[in-house]
C-alpha positions in Angstrom: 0.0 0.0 0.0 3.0 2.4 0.7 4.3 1.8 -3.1 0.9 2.9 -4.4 1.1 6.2 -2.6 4.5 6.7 -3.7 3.5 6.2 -7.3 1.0 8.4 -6.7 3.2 11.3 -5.5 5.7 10.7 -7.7 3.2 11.1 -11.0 2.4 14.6 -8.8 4.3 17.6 -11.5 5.9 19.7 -9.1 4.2 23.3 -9.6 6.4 25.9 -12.2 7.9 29.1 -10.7 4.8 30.6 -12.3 2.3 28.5 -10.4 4.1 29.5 -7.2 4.3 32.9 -8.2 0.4 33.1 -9.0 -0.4 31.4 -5.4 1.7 33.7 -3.2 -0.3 36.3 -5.0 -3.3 35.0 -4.0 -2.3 34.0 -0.5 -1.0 38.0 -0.3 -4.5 39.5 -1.9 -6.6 36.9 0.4 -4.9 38.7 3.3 -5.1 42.1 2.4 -8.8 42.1 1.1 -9.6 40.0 5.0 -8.3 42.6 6.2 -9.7 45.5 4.2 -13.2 43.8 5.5 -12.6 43.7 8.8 -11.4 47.6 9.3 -14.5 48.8 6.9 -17.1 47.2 9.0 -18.8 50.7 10.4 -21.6 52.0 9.0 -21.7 55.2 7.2 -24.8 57.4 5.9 -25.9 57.2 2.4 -27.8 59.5 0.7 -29.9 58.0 -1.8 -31.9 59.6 -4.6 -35.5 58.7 -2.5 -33.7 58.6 1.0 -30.8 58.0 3.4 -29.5 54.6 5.1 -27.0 53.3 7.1 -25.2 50.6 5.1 -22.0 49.1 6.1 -18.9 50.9 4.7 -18.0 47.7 3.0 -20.9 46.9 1.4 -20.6 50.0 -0.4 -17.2 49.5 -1.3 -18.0 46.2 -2.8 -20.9 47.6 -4.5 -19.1 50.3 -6.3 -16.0 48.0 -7.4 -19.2 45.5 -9.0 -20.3 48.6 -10.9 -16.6 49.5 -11.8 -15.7 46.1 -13.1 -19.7 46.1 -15.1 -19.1 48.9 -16.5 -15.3 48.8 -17.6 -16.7 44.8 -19.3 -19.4 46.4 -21.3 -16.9 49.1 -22.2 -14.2 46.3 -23.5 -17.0 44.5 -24.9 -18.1 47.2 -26.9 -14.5 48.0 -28.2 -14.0 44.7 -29.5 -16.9 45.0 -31.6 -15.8 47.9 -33.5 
């Protein structure tokens, strides 16, 4: 049973540079976002067009960079077609 996991490890490739590279990165941004959420947790006032609230600061964070990355897409999107 010890040979077959092994084998198994040894048919394992190892990761490139790149691959290592690419999951540091992710480990590094995982980190740094965590800990963006945790320091943006107050709430702040919002003036809407019909009213105010009291979101979290976060949510509106997040809700901004979703409009950011729609709107820079439909901008690439339309580029490509012309």
């Amino acid at each position: 049973m010890d040979d077959e996991l092994e084998k198994a490890k040894e048919k394992q490739p190892k990761r490139t540079s790149r691959e290592e590279t690419r999951l540091a990165v992710a480990v590094v941004l995982t980190g740094l976002v965590s800990a963006f959420a945790v320091l943006n947790l107050g709430k702040t006032k919002v003036n809407y067009v019909f009213g105010t609230g009291h979101p979290r600061l976060l949510f509106i964070v997040v809700a901004c960079l979703a409009i950011g990355v729609a709107i820079g897409w439909m901008a690439a999107r339309r580029r490509a077609k012309d």
